[in-house]
C-alpha positions, 0 to 999 in steps of 0.5 A: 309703630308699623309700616311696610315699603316694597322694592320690585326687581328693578330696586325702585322703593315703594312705601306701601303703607306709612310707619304708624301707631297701632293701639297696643292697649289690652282689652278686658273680656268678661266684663268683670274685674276678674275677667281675662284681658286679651292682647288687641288685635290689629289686621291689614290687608295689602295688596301687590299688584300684578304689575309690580310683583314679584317685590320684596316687602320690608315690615318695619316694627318700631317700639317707642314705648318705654316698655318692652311689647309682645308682638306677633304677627302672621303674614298670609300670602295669596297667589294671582287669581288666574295664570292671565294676571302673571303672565300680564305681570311678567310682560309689564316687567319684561316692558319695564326692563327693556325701557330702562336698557333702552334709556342707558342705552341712549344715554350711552351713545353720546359717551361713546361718541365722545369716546370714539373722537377722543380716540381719534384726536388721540391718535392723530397726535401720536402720528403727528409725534412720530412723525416729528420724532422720526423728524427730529432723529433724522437732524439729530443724525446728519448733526452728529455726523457733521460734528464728527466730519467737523472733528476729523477735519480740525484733527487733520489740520492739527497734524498738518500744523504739526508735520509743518513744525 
């Protein structure tokens, strides 16, 4: 079984062609019985379009044969026609980068948004408990010297009480 899938820079997956047999049967050539038996040979061609280069083409080699195939394959690289197809190439992909930062982006703003309120409130609620805080340490104060005013006073009574004794 043979296939190929294409991943361009932005990682989206492409399968360029479907995992398939191929015919790994030989072939006699000479007619006779004695003849040479040759491999078949199996080509395809692929083109990646100027738009989605520069990928990476994954080929997948699947041997579902109870036995052991030679394989070899060679793999032929052609460059763009003309300096055009490149630069259309890399602007298309620049176009590409540029709408999908541009949808984060927007899908950004209302998190930051959100954000920007929770900080807010968050805020807000923490000057509201200093506030009550300082509050509540200023009662704490006057109690504790009302209680020590109270304290002093009975002492005083209880040695008036005594000297009267």
């Amino acid at each position: 079984m043979f296939g190929i899938a294409s991943r361009n820079v932005i990682n989206e997956v492409e399968v360029v062609k479907d995992l398939e047999p191929f015919d790994m049967s030989v072939k006699n050539s000479g007619g006779s019985a004695g003849g040479r038996k040759t491999a078949k040979r199996m080509t395809d061609s692929l083109l990646v379009s100027a738009g989605s280069a520069p990928c990476t083409l994954q080929f997948q080699f699947e041997n579902k044969n109870p036995f052991n195939v030679e394989l070899s394959y060679s793999i032929r690289v052609l460059p763009p026609p003309d300096k055009e197809t490149v630069v259309l190439g890399r602007k298309l992909r620049a176009q590409a980068c540029v709408s999908l930062l541009e949808e984060e982006l927007r899908e950004l703003v209302p998190k930051q948004s959100a954000a920007e309120s929770d900080v807010r409130r968050l805020e807000q609620e923490v000057e509201s408990l200093e506030s009550s805080v300082e509050e509540m340490s200023k009662t704490l104060r006057a109690v504790k010297e009302q209680e020590w005013r109270s304290k002093l006073e009975m002492e005083q009574q209880m040695e008036q009480q005594q000297q009267q004794s």
